[in-house]
C-alpha positions as CSV (number, residue, x, y, z in Angstrom):
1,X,-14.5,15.5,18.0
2,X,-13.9,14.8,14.3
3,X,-12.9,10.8,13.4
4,X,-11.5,10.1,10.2
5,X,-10.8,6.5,8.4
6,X,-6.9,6.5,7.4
7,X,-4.7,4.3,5.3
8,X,-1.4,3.5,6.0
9,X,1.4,1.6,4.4
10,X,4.6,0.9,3.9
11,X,5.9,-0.1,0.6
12,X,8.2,-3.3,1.2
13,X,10.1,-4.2,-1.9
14,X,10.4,-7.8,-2.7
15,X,12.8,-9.1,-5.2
16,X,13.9,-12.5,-6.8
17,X,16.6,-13.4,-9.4
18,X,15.8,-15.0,-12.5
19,X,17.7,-16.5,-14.9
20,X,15.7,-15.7,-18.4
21,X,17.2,-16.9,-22.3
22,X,16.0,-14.1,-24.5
23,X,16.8,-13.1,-27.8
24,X,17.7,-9.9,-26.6
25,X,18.0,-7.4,-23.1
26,X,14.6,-5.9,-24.0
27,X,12.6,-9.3,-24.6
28,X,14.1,-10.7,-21.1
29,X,12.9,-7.4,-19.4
30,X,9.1,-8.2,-20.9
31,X,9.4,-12.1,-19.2
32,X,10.7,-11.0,-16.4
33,X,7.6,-8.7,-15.9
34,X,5.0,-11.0,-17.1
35,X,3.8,-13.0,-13.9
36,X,2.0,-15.4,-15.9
37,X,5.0,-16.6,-17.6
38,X,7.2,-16.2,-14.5
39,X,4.6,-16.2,-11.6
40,X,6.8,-15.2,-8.1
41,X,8.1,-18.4,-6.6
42,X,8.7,-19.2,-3.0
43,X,12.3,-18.1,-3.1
44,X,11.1,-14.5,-2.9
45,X,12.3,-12.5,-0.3
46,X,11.1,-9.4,1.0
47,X,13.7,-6.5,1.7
48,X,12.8,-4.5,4.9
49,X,15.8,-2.9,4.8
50,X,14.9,-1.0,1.7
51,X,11.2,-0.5,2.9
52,X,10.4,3.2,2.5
53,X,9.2,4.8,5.6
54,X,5.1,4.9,6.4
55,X,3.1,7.4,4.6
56,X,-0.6,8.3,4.7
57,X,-2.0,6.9,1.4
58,X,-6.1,7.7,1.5
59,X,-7.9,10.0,4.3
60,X,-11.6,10.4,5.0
61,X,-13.1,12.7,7.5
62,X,-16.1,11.0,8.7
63,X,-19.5,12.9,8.9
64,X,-20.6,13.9,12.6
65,X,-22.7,11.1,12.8
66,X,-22.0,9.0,10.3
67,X,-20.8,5.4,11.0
68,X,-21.6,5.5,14.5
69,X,-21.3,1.9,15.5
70,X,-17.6,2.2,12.9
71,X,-14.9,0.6,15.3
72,X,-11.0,-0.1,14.6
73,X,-11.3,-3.5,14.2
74,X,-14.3,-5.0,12.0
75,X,-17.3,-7.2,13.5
76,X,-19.9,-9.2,12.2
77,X,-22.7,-7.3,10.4
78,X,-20.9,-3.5,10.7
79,X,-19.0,-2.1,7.3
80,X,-15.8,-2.5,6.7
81,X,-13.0,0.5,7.4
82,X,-11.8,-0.1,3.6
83,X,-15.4,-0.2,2.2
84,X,-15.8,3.3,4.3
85,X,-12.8,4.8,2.7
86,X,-13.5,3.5,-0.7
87,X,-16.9,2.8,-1.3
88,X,-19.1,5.1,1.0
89,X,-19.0,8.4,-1.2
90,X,-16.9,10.6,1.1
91,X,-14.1,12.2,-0.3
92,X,-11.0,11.7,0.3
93,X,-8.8,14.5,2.4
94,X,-5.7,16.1,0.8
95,X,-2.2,14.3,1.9
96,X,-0.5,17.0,3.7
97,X,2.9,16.6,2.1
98,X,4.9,16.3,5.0
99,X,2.8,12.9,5.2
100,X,2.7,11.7,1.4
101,X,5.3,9.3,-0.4
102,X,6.9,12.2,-2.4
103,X,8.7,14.2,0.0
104,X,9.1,11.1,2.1
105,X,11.4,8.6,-0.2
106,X,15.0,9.5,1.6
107,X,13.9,8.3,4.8
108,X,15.3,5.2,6.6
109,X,12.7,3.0,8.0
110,X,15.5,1.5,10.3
111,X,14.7,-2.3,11.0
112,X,17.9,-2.9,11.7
């Protein structure tokens, strides 16, 4: 049976409001981006009501026996599932769309 090493996520927007003196719109928008000159503070909060829904975000199909001592969670001594997907050489699968981001954004996670 075929195994494959999949990434999932779920983008989670987190937002803060900032008070910025600029010169103008455009230079307050350049501050506001810069983390170095406004680094995130503690009063973040994270939105999950506006999290988009779970998608499939990198796929590898694992060769037959490849990886055999792989297991979901990582031990001691055994690679990594991230270093599989991104540093072993396999390539990645196509995201069938009906899994992907793109066709995904209008969904309602629903945590409330």
């Amino acid at each position: 049976m075929p195994r494959y090493v999949i990434e999932r996520q779920y983008l989670l927007p987190v937002y803060e409001h900032l008070l910025i003196d600029a010169p103008n719109f455009e230079t307050a928008c350049r501050e506001a981006l810069d983390e170095i000159a406004r680094p995130w503070s503690e009063n973040a909060k994270d939105d999950f009501e506006s999290a988009r829904p779970t998608t499939i975000t990198e796929a590898v199909e694992l060769p037959g026996s490849a990886f055999p001592e792989l297991r979901a969670i990582d031990e001691e001594g055994q690679a990594g599932l991230g270093t599989v997907l991104y540093h072993s050489g396999l390539d990645p699968l196509p995201i069938p769309a009906e899994f992907a981001e793109g066709d995904r954004e209008d969904e309602k996670v629903g945590f409330s």
